[in-house]
N, CA, C and O atoms as a GROMACS GRO file, in nm:
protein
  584
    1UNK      N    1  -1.984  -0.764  -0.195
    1UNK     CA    2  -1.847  -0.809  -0.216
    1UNK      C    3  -1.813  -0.913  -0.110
    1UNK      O    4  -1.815  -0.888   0.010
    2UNK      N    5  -1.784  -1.023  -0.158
    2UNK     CA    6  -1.716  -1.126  -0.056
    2UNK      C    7  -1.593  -1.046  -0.017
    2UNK      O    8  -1.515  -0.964  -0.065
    3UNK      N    9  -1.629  -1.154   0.165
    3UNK     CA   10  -1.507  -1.120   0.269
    3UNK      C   11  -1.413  -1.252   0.252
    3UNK      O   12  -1.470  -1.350   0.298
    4UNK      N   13  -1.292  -1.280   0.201
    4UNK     CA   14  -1.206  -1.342   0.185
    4UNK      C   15  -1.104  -1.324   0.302
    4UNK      O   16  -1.091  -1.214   0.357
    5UNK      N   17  -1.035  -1.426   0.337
    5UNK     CA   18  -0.925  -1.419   0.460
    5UNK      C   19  -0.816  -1.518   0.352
    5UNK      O   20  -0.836  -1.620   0.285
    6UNK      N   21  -0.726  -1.452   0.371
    6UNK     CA   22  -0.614  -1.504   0.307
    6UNK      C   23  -0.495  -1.509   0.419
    6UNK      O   24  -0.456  -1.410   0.480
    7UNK      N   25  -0.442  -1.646   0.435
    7UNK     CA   26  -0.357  -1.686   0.521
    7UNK      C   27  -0.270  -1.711   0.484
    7UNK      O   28  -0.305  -1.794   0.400
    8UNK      N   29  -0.124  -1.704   0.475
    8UNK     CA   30   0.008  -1.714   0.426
    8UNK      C   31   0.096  -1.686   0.495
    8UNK      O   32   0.109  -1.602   0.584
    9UNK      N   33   0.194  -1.798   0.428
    9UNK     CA   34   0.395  -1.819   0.503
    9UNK      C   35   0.465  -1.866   0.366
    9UNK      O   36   0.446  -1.943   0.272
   10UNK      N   37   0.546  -1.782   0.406
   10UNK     CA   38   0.678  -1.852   0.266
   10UNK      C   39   0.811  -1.883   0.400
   10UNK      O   40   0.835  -1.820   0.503
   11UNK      N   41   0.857  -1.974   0.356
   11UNK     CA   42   0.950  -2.038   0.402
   11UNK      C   43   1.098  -2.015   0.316
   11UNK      O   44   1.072  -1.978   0.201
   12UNK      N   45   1.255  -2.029   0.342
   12UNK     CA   46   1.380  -2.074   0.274
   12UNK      C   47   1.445  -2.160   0.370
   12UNK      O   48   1.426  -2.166   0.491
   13UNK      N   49   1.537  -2.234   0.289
   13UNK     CA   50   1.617  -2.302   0.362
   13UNK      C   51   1.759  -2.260   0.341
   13UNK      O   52   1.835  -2.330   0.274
   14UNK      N   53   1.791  -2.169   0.384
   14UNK     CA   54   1.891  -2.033   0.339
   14UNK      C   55   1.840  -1.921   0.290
   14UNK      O   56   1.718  -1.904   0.300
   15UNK      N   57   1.912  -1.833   0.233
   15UNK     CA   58   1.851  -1.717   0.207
   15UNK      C   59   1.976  -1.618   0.161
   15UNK      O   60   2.041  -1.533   0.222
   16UNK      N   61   1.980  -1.691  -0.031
   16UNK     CA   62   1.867  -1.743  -0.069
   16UNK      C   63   1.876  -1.894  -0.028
   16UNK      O   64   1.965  -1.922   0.052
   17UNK      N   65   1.787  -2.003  -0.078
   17UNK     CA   66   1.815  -2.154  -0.100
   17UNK      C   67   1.650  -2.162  -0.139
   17UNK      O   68   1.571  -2.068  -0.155
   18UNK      N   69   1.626  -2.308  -0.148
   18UNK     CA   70   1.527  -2.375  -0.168
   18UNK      C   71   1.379  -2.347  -0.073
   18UNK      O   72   1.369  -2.374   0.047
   19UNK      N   73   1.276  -2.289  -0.154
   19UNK     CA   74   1.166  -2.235  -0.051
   19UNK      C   75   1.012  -2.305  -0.078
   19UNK      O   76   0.982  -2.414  -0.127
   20UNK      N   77   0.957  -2.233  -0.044
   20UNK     CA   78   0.804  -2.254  -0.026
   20UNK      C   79   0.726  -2.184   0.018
   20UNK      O   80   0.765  -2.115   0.113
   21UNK      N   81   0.609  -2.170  -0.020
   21UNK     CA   82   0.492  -2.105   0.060
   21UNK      C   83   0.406  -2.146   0.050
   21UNK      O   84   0.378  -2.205  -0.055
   22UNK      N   85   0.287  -2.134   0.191
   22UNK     CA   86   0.189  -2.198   0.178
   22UNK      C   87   0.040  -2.120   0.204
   22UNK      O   88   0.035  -2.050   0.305
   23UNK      N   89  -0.054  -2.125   0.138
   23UNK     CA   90  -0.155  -2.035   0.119
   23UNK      C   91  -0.277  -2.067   0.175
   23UNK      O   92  -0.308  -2.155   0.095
   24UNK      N   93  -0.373  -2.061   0.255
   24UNK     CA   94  -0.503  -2.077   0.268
   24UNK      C   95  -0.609  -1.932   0.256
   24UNK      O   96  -0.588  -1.821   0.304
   25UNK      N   97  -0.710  -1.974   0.188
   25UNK     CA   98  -0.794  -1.905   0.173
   25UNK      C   99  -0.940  -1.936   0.221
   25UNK      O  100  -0.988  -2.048   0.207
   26UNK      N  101  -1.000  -1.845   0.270
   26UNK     CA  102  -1.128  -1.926   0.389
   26UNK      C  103  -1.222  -1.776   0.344
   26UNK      O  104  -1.200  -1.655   0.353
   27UNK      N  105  -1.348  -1.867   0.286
   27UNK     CA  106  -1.476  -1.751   0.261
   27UNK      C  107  -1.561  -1.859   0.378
   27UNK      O  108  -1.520  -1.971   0.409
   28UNK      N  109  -1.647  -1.816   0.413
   28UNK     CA  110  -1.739  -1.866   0.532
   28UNK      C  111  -1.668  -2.015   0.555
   28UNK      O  112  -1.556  -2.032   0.603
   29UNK      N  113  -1.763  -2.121   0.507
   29UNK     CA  114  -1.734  -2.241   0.597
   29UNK      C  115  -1.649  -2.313   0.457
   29UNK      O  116  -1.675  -2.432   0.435
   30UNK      N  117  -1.586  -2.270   0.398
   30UNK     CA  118  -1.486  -2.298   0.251
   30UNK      C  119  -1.367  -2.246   0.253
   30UNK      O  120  -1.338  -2.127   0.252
   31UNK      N  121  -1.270  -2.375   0.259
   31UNK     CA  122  -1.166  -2.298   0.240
   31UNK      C  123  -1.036  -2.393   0.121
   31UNK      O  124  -1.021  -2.513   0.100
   32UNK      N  125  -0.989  -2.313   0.084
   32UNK     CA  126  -0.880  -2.363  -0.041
   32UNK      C  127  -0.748  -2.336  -0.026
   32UNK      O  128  -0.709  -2.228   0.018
   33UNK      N  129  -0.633  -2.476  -0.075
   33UNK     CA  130  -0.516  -2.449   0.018
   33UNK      C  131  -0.409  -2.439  -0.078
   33UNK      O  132  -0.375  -2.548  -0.124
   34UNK      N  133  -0.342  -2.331  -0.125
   34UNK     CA  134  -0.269  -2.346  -0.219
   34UNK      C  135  -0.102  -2.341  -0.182
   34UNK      O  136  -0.062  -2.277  -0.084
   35UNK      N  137  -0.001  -2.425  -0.279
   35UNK     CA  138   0.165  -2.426  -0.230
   35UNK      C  139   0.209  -2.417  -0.344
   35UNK      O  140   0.148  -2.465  -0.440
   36UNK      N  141   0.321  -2.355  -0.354
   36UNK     CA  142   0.427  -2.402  -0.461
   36UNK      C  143   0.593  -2.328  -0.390
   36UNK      O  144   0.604  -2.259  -0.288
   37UNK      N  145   0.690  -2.367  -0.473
   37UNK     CA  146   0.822  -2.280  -0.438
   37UNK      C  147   0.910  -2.301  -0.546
   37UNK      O  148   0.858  -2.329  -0.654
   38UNK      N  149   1.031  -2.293  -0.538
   38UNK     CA  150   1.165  -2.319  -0.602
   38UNK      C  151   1.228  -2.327  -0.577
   38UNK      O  152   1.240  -2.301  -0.457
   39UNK      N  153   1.342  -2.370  -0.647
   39UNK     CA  154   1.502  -2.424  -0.570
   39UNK      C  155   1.550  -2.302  -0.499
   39UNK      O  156   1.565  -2.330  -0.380
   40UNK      N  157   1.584  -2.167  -0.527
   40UNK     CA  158   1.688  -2.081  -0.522
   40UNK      C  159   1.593  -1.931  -0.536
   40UNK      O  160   1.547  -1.872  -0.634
   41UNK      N  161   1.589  -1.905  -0.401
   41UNK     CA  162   1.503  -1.814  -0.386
   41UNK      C  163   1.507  -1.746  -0.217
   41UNK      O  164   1.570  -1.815  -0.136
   42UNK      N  165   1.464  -1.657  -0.182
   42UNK     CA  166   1.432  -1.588  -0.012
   42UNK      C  167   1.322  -1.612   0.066
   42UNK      O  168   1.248  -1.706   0.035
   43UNK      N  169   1.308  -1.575   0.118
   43UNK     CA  170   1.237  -1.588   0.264
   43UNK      C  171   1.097  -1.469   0.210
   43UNK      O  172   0.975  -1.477   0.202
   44UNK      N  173   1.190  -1.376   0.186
   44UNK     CA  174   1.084  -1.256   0.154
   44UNK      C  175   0.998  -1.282   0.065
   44UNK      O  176   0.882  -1.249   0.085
   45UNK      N  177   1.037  -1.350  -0.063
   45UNK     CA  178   1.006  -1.417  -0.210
   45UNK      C  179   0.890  -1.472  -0.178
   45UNK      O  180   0.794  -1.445  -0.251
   46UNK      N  181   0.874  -1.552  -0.074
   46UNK     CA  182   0.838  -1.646  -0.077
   46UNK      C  183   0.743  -1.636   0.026
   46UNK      O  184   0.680  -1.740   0.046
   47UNK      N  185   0.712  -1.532   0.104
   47UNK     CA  186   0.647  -1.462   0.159
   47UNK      C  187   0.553  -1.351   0.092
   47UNK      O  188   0.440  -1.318   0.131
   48UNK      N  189   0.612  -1.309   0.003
   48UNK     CA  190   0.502  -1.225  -0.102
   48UNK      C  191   0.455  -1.297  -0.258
   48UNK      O  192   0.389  -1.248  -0.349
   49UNK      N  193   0.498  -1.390  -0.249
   49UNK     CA  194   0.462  -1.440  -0.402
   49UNK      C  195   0.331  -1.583  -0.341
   49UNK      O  196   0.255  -1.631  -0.425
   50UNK      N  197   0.326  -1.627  -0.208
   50UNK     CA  198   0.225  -1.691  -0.148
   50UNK      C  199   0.096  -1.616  -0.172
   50UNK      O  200  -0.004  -1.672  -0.218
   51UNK      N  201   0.101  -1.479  -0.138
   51UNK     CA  202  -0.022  -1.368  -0.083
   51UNK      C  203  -0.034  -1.355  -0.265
   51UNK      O  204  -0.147  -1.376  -0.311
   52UNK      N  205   0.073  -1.323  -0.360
   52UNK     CA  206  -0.014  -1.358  -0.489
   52UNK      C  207  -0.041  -1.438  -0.544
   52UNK      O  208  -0.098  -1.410  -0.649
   53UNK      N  209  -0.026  -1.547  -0.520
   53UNK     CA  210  -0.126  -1.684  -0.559
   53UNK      C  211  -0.227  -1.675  -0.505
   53UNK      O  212  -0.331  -1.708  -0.563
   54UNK      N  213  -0.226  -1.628  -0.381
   54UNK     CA  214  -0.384  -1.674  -0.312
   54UNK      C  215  -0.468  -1.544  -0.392
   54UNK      O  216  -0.561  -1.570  -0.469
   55UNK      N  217  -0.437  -1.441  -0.372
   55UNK     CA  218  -0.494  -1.342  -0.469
   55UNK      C  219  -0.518  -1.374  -0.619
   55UNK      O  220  -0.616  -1.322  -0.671
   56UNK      N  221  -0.444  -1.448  -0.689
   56UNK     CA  222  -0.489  -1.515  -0.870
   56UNK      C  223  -0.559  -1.621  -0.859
   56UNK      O  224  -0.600  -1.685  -0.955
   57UNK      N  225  -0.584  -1.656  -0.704
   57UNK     CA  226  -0.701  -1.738  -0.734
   57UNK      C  227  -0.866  -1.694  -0.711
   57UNK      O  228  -0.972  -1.746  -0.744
   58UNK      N  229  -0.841  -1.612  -0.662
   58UNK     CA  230  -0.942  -1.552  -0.682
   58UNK      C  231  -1.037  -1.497  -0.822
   58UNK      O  232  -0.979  -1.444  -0.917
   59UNK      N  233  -1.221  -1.522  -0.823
   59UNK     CA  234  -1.216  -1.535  -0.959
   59UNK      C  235  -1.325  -1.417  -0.942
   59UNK      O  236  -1.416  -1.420  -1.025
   60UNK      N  237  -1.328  -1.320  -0.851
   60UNK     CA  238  -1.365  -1.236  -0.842
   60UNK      C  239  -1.333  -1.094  -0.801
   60UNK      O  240  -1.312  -1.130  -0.685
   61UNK      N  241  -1.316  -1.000  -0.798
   61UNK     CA  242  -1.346  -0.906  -0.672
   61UNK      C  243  -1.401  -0.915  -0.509
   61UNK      O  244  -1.510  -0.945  -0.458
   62UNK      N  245  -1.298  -0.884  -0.469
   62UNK     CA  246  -1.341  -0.946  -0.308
   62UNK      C  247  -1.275  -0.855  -0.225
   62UNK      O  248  -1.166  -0.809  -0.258
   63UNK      N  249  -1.346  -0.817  -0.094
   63UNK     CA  250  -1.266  -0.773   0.052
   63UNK      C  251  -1.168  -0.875   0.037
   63UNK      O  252  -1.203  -0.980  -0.018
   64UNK      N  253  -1.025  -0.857   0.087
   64UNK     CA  254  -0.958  -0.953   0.126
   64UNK      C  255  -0.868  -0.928   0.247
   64UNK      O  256  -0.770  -0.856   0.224
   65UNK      N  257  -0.884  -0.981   0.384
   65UNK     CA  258  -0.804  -0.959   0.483
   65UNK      C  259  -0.680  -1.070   0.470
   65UNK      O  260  -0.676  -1.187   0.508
   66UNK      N  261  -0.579  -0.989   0.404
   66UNK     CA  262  -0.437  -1.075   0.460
   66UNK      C  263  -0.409  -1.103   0.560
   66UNK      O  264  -0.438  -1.010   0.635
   67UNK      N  265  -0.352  -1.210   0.631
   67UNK     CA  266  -0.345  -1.233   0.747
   67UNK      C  267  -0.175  -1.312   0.742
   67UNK      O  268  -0.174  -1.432   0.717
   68UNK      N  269  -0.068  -1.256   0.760
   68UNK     CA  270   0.068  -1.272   0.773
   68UNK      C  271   0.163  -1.286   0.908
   68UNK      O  272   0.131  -1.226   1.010
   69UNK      N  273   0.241  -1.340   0.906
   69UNK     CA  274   0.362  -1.310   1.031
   69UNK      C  275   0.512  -1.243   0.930
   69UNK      O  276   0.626  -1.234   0.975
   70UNK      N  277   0.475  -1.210   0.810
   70UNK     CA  278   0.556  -1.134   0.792
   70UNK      C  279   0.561  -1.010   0.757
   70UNK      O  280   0.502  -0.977   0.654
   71UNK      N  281   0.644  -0.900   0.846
   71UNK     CA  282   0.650  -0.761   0.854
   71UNK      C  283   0.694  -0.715   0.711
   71UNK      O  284   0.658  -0.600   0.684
   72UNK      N  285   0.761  -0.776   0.618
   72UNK     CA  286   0.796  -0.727   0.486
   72UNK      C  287   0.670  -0.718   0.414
   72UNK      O  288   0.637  -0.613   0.360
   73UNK      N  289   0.591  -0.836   0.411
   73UNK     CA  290   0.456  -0.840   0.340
   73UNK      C  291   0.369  -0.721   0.395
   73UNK      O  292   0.328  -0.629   0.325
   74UNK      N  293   0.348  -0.734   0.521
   74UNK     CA  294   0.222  -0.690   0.597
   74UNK      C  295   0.273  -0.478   0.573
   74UNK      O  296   0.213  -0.404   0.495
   75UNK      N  297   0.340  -0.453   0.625
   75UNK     CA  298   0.440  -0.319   0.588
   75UNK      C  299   0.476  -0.273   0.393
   75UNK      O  300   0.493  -0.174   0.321
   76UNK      N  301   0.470  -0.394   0.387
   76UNK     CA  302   0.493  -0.358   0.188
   76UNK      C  303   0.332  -0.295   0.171
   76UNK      O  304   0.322  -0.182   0.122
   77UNK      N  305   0.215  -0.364   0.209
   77UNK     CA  306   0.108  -0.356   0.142
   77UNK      C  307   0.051  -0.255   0.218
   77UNK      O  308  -0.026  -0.178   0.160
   78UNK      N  309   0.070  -0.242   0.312
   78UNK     CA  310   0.010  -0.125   0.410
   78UNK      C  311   0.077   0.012   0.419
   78UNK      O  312   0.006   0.112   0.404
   79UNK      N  313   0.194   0.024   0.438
   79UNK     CA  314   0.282   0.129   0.421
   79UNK      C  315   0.362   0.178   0.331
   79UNK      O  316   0.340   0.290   0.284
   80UNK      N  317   0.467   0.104   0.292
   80UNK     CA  318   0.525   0.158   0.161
   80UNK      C  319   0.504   0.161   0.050
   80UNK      O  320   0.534   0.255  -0.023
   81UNK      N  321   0.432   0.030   0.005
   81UNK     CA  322   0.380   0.043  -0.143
   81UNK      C  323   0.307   0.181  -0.259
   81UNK      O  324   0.281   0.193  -0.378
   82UNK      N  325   0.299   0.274  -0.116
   82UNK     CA  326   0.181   0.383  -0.219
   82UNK      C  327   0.331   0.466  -0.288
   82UNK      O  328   0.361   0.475  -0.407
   83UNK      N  329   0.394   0.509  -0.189
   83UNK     CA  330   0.536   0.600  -0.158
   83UNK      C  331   0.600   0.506  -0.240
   83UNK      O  332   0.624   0.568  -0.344
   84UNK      N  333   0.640   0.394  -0.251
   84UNK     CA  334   0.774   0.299  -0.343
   84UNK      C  335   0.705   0.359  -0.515
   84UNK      O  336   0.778   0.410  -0.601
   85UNK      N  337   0.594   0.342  -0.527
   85UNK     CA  338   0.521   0.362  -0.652
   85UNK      C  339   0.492   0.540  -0.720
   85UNK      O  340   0.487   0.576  -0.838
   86UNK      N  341   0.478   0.609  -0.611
   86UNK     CA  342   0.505   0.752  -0.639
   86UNK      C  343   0.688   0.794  -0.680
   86UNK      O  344   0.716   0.888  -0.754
   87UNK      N  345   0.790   0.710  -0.618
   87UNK     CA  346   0.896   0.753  -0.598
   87UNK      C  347   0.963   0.625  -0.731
   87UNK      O  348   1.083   0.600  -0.734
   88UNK      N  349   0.880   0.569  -0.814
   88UNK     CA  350   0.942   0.504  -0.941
   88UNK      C  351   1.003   0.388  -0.854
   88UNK      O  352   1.122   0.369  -0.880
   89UNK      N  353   0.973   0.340  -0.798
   89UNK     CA  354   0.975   0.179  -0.683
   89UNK      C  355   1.119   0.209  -0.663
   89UNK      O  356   1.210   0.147  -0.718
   90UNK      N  357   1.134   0.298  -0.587
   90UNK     CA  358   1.278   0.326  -0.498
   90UNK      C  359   1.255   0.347  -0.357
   90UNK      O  360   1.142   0.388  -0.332
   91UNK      N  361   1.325   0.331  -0.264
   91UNK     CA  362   1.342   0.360  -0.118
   91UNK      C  363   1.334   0.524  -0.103
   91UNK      O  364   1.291   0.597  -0.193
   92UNK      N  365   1.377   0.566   0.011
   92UNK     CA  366   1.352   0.666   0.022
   92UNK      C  367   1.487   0.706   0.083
   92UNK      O  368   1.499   0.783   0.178
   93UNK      N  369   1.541   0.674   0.048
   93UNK     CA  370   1.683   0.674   0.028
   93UNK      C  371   1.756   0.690  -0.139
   93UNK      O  372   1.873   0.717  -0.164
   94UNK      N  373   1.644   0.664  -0.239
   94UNK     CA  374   1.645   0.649  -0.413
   94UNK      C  375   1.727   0.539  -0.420
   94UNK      O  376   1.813   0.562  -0.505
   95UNK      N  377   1.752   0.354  -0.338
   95UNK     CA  378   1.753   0.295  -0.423
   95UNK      C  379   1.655   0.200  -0.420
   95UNK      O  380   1.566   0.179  -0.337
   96UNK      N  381   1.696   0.118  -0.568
   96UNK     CA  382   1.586   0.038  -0.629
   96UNK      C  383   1.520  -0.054  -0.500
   96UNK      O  384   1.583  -0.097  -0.403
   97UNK      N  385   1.402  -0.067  -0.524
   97UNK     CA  386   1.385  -0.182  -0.397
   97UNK      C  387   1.402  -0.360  -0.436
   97UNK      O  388   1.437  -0.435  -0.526
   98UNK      N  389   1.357  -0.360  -0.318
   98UNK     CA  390   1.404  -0.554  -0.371
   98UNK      C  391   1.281  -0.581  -0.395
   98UNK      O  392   1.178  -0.527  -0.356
   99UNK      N  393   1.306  -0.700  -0.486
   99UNK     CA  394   1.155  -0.736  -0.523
   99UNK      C  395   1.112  -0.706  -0.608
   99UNK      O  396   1.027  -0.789  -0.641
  100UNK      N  397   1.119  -0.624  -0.678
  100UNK     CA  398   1.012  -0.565  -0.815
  100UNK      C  399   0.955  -0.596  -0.897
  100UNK      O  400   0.858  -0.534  -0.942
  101UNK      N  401   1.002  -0.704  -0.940
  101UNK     CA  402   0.917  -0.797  -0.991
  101UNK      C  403   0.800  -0.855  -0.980
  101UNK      O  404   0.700  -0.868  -1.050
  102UNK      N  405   0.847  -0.900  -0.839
  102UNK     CA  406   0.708  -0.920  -0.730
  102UNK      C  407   0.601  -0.859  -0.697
  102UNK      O  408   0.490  -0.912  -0.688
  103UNK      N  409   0.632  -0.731  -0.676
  103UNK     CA  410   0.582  -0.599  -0.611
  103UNK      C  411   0.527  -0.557  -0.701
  103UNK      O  412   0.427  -0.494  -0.667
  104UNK      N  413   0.557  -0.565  -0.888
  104UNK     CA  414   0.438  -0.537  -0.971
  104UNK      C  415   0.346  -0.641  -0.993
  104UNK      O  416   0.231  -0.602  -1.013
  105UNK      N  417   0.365  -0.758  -0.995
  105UNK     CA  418   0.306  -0.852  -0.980
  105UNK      C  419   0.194  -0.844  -0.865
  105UNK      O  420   0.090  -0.883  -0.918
  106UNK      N  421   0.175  -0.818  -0.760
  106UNK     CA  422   0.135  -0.814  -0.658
  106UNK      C  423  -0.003  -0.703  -0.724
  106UNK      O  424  -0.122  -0.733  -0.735
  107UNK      N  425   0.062  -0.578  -0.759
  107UNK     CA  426   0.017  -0.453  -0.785
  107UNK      C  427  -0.086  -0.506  -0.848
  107UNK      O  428  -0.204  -0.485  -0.822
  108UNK      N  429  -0.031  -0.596  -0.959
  108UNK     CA  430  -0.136  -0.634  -1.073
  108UNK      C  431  -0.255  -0.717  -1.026
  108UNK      O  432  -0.365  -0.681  -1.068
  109UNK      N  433  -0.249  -0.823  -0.946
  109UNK     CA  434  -0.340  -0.929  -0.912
  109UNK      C  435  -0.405  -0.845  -0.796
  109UNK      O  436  -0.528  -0.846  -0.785
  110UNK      N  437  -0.363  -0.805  -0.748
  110UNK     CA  438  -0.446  -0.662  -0.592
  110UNK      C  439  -0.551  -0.574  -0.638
  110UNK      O  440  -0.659  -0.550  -0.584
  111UNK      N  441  -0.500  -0.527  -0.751
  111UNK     CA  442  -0.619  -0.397  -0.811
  111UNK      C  443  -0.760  -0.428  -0.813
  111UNK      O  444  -0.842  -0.338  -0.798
  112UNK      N  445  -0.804  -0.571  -0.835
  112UNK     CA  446  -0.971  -0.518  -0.822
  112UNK      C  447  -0.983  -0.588  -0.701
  112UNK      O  448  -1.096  -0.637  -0.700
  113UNK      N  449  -0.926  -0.614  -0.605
  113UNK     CA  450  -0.975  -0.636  -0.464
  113UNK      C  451  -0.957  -0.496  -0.370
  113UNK      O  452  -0.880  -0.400  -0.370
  114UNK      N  453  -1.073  -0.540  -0.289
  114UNK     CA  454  -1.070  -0.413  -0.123
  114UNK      C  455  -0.951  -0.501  -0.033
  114UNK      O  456  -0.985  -0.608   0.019
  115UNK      N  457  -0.815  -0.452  -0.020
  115UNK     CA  458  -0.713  -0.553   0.066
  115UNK      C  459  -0.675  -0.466   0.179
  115UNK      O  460  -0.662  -0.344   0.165
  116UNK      N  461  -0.654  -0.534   0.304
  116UNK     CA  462  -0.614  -0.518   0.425
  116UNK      C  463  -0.485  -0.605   0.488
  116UNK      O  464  -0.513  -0.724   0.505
  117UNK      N  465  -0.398  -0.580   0.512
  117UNK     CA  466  -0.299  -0.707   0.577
  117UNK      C  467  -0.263  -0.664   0.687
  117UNK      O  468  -0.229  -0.552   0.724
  118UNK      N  469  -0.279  -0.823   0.769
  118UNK     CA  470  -0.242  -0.764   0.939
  118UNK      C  471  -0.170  -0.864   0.949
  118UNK      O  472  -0.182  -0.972   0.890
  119UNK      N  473  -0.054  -0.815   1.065
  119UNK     CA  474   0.076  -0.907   1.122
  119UNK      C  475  -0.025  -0.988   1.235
  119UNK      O  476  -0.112  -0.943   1.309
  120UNK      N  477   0.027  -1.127   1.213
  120UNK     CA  478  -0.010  -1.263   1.311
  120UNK      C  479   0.226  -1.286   1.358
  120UNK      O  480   0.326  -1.290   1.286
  121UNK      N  481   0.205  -1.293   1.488
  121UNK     CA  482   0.346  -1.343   1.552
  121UNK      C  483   0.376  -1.463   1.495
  121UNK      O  484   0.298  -1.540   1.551
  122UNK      N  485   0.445  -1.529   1.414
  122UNK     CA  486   0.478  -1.648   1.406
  122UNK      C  487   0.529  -1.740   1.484
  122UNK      O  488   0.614  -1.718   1.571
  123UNK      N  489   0.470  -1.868   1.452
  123UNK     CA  490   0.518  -1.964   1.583
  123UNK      C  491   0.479  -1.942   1.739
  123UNK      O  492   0.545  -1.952   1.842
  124UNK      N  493   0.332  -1.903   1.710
  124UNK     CA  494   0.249  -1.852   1.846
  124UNK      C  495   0.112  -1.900   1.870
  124UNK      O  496   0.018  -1.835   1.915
  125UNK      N  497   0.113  -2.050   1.825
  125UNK     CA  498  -0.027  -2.082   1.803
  125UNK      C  499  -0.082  -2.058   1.716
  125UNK      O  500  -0.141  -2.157   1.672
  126UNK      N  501  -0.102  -1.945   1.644
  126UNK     CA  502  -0.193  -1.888   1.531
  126UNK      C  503  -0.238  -2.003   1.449
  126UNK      O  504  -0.155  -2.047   1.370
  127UNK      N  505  -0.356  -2.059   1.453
  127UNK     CA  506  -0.360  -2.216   1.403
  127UNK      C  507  -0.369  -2.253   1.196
  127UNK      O  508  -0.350  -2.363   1.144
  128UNK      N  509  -0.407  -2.105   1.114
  128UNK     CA  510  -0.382  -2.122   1.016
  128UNK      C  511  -0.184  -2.032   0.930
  128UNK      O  512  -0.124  -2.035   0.823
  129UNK      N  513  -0.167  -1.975   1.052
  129UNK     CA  514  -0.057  -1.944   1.030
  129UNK      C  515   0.063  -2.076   1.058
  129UNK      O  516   0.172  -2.090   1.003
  130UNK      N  517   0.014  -2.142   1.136
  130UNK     CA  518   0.126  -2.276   1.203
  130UNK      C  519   0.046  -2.362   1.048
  130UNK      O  520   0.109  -2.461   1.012
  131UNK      N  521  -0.012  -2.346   1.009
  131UNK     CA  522  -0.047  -2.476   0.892
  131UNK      C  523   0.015  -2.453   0.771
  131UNK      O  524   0.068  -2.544   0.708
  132UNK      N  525   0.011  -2.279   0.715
  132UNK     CA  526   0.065  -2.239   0.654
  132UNK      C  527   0.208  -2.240   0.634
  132UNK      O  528   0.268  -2.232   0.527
  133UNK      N  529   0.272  -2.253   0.790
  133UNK     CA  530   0.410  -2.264   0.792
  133UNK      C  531   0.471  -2.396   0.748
  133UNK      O  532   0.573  -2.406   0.679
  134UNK      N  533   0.392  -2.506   0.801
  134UNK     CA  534   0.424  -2.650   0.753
  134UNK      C  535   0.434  -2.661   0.639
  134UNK      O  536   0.537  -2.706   0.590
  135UNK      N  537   0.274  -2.600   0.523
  135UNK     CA  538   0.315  -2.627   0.368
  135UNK      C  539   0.424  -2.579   0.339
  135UNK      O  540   0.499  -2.655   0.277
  136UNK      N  541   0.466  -2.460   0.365
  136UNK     CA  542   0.547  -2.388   0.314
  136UNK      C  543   0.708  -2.462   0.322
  136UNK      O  544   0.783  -2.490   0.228
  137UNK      N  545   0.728  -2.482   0.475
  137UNK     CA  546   0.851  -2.570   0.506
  137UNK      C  547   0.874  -2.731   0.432
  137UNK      O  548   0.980  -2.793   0.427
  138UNK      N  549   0.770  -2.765   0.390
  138UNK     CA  550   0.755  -2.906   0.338
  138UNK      C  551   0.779  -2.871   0.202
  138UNK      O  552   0.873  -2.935   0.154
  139UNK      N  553   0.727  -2.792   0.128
  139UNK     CA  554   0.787  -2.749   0.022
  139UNK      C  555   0.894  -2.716  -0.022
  139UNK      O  556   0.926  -2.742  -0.138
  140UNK      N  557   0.997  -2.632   0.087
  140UNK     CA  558   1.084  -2.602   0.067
  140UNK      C  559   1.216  -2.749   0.050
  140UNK      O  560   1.305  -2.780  -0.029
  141UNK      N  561   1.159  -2.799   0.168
  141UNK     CA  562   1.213  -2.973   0.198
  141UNK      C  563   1.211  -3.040   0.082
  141UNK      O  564   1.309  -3.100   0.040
  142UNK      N  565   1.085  -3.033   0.015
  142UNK     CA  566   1.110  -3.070  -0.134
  142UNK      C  567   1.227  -3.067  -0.237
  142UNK      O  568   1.278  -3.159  -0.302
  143UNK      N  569   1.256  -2.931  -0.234
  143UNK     CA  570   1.330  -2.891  -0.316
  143UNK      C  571   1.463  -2.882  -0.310
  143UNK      O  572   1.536  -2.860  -0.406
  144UNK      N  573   1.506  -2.903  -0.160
  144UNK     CA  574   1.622  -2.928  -0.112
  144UNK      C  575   1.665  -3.063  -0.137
  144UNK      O  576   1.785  -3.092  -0.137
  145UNK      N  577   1.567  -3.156  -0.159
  145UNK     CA  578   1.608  -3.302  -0.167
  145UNK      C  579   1.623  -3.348  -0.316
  145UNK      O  580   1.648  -3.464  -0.351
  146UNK      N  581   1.603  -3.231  -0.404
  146UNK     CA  582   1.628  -3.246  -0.575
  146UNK      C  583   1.735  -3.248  -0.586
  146UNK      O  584   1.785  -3.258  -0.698
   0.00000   0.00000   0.00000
């Protein structure tokens, strides 16, 4: 099974407002850089819908180490997701969570990969997390200027 590293930032310019995210994916000495966003959207959005693009591009089954600076992503996939999905995607508190859309989406493109996600500090050097942040912000810039 390929070891995949998946690097990602979603960006807003408000929240909600106009976003972006930006994706890299790196198997040995290869790597592929994927962006997109929309006008009217979050921070969070745009932070978990990055990590599933880079995941639908994938045209296999693969290890995949996420590699994030965001605690919603990195905490969704590691911690709550098993519990949100036993409990009919509610808090633990019983309400609905945010996202759900996303979060099955996610579910769906995740299943035949081995996935891991670890928090990177943002805006700390991290040199594919600072690249990731640029697509993402440039994208969002995009869409603000429509």
């Amino acid at each position: 099974m390929k070891k995949i590293f998946l690097y990602s930032d979603g960006s807003s310019l408000g929240n909600p407002g106009p976003g972006g995210y930006g994706t890299i994916l790196k198997y040995k000495d290869s790597h592929k850089i994927l962006s997109g966003g929309k006008k009217e959207t979050t921070n969070n959005q745009m932070e978990l819908l990055g990590v599933i693009e880079g995941l639908r591009a994938l045209k296999e089954p693969c290890e995949v180490e996420i590699i994030s600076d965001s605690k919603y992503v990195t905490q969704g996939i590691n911690e709550w997701l098993a519990n949100w999905q036993k409990n009919g995607f509610r808090t633990a508190d019983k309400k609905p969570i945010k996202n759900l859309e996303l979060w099955k989406e996610y579910i769906d493109v995740s299943k035949q990969h081995k996935i891991n996600a670890s928090w990177v500090k943002g805006h700390n050097g991290h040199t594919e997390n600072e690249e990731c942040d640029k697509i993402a912000r440039d994208i969002a810039l995009k869409f603000q200027m429509e």
